[in-house]
SETOR-572668 format. One record per residue (C-alpha): x, y, z. Coordinates in steps of 0.5 Angstrom, whole numbers, padded with zeros to 4 digits, always signed. Layout:
<atoms>
XYZ/...
</atoms>
This chain:
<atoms>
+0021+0042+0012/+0025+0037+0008/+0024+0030+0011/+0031+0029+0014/+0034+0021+0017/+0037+0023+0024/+0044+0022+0026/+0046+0019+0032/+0051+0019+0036/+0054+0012+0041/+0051+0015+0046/+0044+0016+0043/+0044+0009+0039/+0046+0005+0046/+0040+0009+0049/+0035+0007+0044/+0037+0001+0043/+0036+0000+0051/+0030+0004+0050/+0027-0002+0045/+0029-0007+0049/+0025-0005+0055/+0020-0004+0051/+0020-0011+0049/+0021-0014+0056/+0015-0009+0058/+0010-0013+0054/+0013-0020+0057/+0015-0019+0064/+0015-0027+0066/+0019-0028+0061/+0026-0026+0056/+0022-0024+0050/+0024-0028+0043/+0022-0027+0037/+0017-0033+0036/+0013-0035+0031/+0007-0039+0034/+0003-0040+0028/-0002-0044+0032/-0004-0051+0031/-0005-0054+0024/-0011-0053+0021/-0011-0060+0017/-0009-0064+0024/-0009-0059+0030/-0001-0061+0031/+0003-0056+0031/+0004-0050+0025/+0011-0049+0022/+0008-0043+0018/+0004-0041+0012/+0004-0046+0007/-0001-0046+0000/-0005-0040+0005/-0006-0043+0011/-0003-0045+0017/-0001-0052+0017/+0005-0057+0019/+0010-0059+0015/+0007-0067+0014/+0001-0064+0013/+0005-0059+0008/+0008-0065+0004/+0001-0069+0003/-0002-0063-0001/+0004-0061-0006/+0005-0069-0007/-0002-0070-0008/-0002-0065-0013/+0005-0067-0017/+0003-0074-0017/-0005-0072-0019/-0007-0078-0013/-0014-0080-0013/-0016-0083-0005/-0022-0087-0004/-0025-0086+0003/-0027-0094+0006/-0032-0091+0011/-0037-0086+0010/-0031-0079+0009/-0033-0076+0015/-0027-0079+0018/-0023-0075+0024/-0016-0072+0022/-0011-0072+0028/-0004-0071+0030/+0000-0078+0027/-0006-0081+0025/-0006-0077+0019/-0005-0084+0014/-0012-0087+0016/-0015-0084+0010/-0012-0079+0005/-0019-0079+0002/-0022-0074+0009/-0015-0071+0009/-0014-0068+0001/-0022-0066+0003/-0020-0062+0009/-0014-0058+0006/-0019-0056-0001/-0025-0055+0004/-0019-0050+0009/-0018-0046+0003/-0010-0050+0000/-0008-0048-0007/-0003-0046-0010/-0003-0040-0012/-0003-0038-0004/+0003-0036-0002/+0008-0039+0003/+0011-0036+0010/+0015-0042+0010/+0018-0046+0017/+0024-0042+0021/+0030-0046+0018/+0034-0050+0023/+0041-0046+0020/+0037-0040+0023/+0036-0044+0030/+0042-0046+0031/+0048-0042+0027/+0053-0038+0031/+0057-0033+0029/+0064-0030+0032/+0060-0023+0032/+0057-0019+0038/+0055-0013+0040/+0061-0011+0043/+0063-0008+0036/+0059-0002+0037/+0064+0000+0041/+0069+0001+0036/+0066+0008+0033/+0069+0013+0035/+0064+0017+0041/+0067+0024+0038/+0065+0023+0031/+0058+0024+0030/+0056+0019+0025/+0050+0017+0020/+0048+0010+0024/+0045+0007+0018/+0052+0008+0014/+0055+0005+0019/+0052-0001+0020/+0052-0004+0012/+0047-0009+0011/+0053-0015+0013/+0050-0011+0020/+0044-0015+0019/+0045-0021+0017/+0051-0023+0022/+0046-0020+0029/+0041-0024+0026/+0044-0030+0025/+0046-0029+0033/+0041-0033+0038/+0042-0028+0043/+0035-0025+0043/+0037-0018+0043/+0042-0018+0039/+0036-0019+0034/+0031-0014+0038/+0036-0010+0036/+0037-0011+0028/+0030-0011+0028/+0029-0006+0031/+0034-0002+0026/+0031-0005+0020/+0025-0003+0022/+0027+0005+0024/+0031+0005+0017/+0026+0002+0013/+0020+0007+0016/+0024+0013+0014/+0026+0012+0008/+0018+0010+0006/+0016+0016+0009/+0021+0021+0006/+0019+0017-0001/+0011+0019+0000/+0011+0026+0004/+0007+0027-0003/+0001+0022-0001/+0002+0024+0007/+0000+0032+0004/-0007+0029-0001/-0008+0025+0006/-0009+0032+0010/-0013+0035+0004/-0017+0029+0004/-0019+0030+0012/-0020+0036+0012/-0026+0036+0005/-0028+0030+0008/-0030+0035+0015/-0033+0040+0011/-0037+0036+0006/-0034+0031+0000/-0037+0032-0007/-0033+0029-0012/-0033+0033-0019/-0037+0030-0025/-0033+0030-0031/-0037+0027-0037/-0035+0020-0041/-0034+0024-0047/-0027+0021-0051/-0023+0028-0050/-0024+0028-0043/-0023+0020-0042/-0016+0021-0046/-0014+0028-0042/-0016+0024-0035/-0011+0018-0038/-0005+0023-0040/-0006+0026-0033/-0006+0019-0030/+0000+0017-0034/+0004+0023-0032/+0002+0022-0024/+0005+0014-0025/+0012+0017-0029/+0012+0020-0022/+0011+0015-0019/+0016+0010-0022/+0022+0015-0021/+0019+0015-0013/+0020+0007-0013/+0026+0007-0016/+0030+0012-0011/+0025+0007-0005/+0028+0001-0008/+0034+0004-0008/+0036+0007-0001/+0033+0000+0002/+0039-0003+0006/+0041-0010+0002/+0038-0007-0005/+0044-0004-0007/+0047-0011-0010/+0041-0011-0014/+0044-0012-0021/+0040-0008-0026/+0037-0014-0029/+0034-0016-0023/+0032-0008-0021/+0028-0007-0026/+0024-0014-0026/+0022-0012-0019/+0020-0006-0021/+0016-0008-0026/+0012-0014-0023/+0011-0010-0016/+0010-0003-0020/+0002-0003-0017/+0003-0006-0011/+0008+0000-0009/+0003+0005-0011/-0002+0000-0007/+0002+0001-0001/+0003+0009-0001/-0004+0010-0003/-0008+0005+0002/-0009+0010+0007/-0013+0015+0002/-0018+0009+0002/-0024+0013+0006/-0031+0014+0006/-0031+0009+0000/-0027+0013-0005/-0020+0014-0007/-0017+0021-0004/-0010+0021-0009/-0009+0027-0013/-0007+0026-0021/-0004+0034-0020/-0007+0039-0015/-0013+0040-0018/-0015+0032-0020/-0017+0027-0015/-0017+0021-0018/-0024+0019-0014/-0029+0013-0017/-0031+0016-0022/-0025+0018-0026/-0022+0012-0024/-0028+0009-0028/-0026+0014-0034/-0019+0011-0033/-0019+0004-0032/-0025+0002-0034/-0031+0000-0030/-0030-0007-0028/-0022-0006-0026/-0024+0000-0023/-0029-0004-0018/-0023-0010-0016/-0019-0004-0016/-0023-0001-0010/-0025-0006-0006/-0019-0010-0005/-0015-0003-0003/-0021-0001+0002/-0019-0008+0004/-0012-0007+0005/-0014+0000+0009/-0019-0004+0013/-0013-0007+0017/-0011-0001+0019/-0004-0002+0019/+0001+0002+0022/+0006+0007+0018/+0012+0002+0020/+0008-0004+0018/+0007-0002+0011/+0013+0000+0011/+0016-0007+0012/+0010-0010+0008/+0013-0006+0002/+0020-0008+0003/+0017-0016+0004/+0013-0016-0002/+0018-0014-0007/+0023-0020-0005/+0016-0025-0005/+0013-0024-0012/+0019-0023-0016/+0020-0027-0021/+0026-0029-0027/+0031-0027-0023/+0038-0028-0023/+0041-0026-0016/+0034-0032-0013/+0039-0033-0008/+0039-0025-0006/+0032-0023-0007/+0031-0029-0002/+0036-0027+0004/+0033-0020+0004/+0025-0023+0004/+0028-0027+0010/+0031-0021+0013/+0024-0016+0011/+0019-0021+0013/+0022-0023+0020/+0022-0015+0021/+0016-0014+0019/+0013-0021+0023/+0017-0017+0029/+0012-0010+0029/+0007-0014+0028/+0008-0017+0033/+0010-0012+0038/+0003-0009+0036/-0001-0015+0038/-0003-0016+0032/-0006-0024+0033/-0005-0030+0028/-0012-0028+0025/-0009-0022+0022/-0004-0026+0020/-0008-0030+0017/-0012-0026+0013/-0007-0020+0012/-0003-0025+0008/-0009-0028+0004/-0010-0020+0001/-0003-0020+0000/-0004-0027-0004/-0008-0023-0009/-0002-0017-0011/+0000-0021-0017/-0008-0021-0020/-0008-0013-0018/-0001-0011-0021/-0003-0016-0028/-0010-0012-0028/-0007-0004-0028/-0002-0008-0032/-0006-0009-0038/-0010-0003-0037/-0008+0002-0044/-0006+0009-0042/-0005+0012-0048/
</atoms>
């Protein structure tokens, strides 16, 4: 049965809507939940965190002495014996200890950075309110996310009530769930087959390392990444806000997160150590043949970073979000830069939001984000890697 998105009536959204609000107050019942983003104490000084920034959590003085240090190649000398205590605005005593603690913290430039929340978020007040919800004509049965454009998001979110932006959220994450799932209906079927042999005992094919097998594989795997590329597309496409991609900037972010989106939509195939995608109905692209494929080194990189990522065990509604959030963080050479960071706001406190609504602590955070620093690696490695 073809995967359709459900339409909904006023009535309906309103009950939803209600529904995710409960929900919310359910899980905080002292207090008016808001969508916090408690990033924990800095790891430099212990003052407060406003984010992720070079990879770790730190604040923002601390933030500036690391990319200072770096631009301006500064050398520190330490007068004591550098085993000197970095605290909260004392942090000027001795750089030499501080520059120290952010290498020894794991800094670098190559992380990335879920920056501070911007004071024009915090404070920004628009004239919109829920109230226009009520417009809508209650005997037409309408497809909700035609009518709320992707204006829609940006006016709810931009609005300090807390449930105006619960319910935004929660409509971004609904959207951006179905569309993924209706893109990997595909890879949730090699999933079933996976278990199912799994329970009835795996045995991965032996294929010989001759060079006719190794160019049949490559075709095979060609043709799967062909298929692939026009699922992406249609993903990107449908993803509210993507539309006023121009096709310059469309196919520069297809081109640098290609693998990434092919990570997301096979990470659950990840099981017992092996690789459960299906070429065609009838080739598994398990270890072995992913070796003959790829080659023995990128197939291993390849492996281990995918069980890690389904190591998290994330959720259909965070990789979901988790796809959307990673084609506006690693795209780079756009055109439209204002555009792509607009939306990697919007996808990244969606997907921030369900995480949160699932518990999940700041390690996780942490340590989810670290693995998505390595994305642009990954995507150059199968890159690099010739088909033909």
């Amino acid at each position: 049965m073809p995967f359709k998105i459900k339409q909904l009536d006023e009535q309906e959204l309103f009950h939803a809507y209600y529904q995710e609000i409960l929900l919310v107050k359910s899980r905080n019942e002292n207090r008016t939940h808001e969508i916090s983003y408690d990033f924990g104490d800095c790891k430099i000084c212990a003052d407060k965190s406003t984010g992720i920034h070079y990879g770790i959590s730190t604040c923002e003085p601390c933030k500036g002495f690391f990319k200072r240090s770096l631009i301006r190649h500064l050398e520190y000398k330490c007068s004591q014996s550098q085993n000197c205590s970095i605290l909260p605005r004392k942090t000027k005593k001795c750089k030499f200890c501080r520059w120290q603690k952010c290498l020894k913290e794991g800094m670098s430039v190559e992380k990335i950075r879920m920056g501070r929340i911007p004071n024009s978020i915090k404070k920004h007040k628009v004239n919109y309110s829920i109230q226009t919800l009520t417009e809508v004509n209650k005997n037409k049965i309408l497809d909700i996310y035609e009518f709320i454009p992707f204006t829609f998001y940006r006016e709810r979110l931009l609005n300090k009530s807390d449930e105006n932006q619960v319910l935004v959220l929660s409509l971004l994450k609904d959207k951006t769930y179905q569309l993924f799932k209706e893109c990997n209906k595909e890879f949730d079927a090699f999933e079933t087959r996976a278990l199912k042999i799994i329970q009835l005992g795996y045995v991965p094919i032996e294929y010989e390392r001759s060079k006719e097998n190794i160019d049949f594989l490559r075709q095979k795997f060609f043709s799967f990444l062909q298929s692939h590329a026009l699922v992406v597309a249609n993903f990107i496409n449908k993803l509210p806000g993507f539309d006023r991609l121009d096709k310059r900037d469309f196919n520069v972010m297809m081109r640098e997160n290609f693998f990434s989106m092919l990570g997301y939509r096979s990470f659950k195939l990840f099981l017992e150590g092996d690789c459960f995608t299906m070429l065609d109905e009838n080739i598994q692209l398990d270890n072995k043949v992913a070796s003959l494929v790829l080659g023995d080194e990128i197939q291993r990189k390849v492996l281990e970073f995918s069980l890690k990522i389904a190591s998290f065990k994330l959720t259909d509604a965070e990789i979901a979000l988790s796809a959307a959030f990673v084609l506006t963080t690693f795209s780079k050479n756009l055109l439209n830069k204002d555009l792509v960071r607009e939306l990697n706001e919007y996808y990244g406190r969606a997907l921030y939001y369900v995480l949160n609504l699932n518990k999940r602590n700041k390690d996780f955070l942490e340590n989810y984000i670290r693995e998505l620093c390595r994305l642009p690696q990954i995507n150059k490695v199968f890159a690099d890697v010739d088909c033909s």
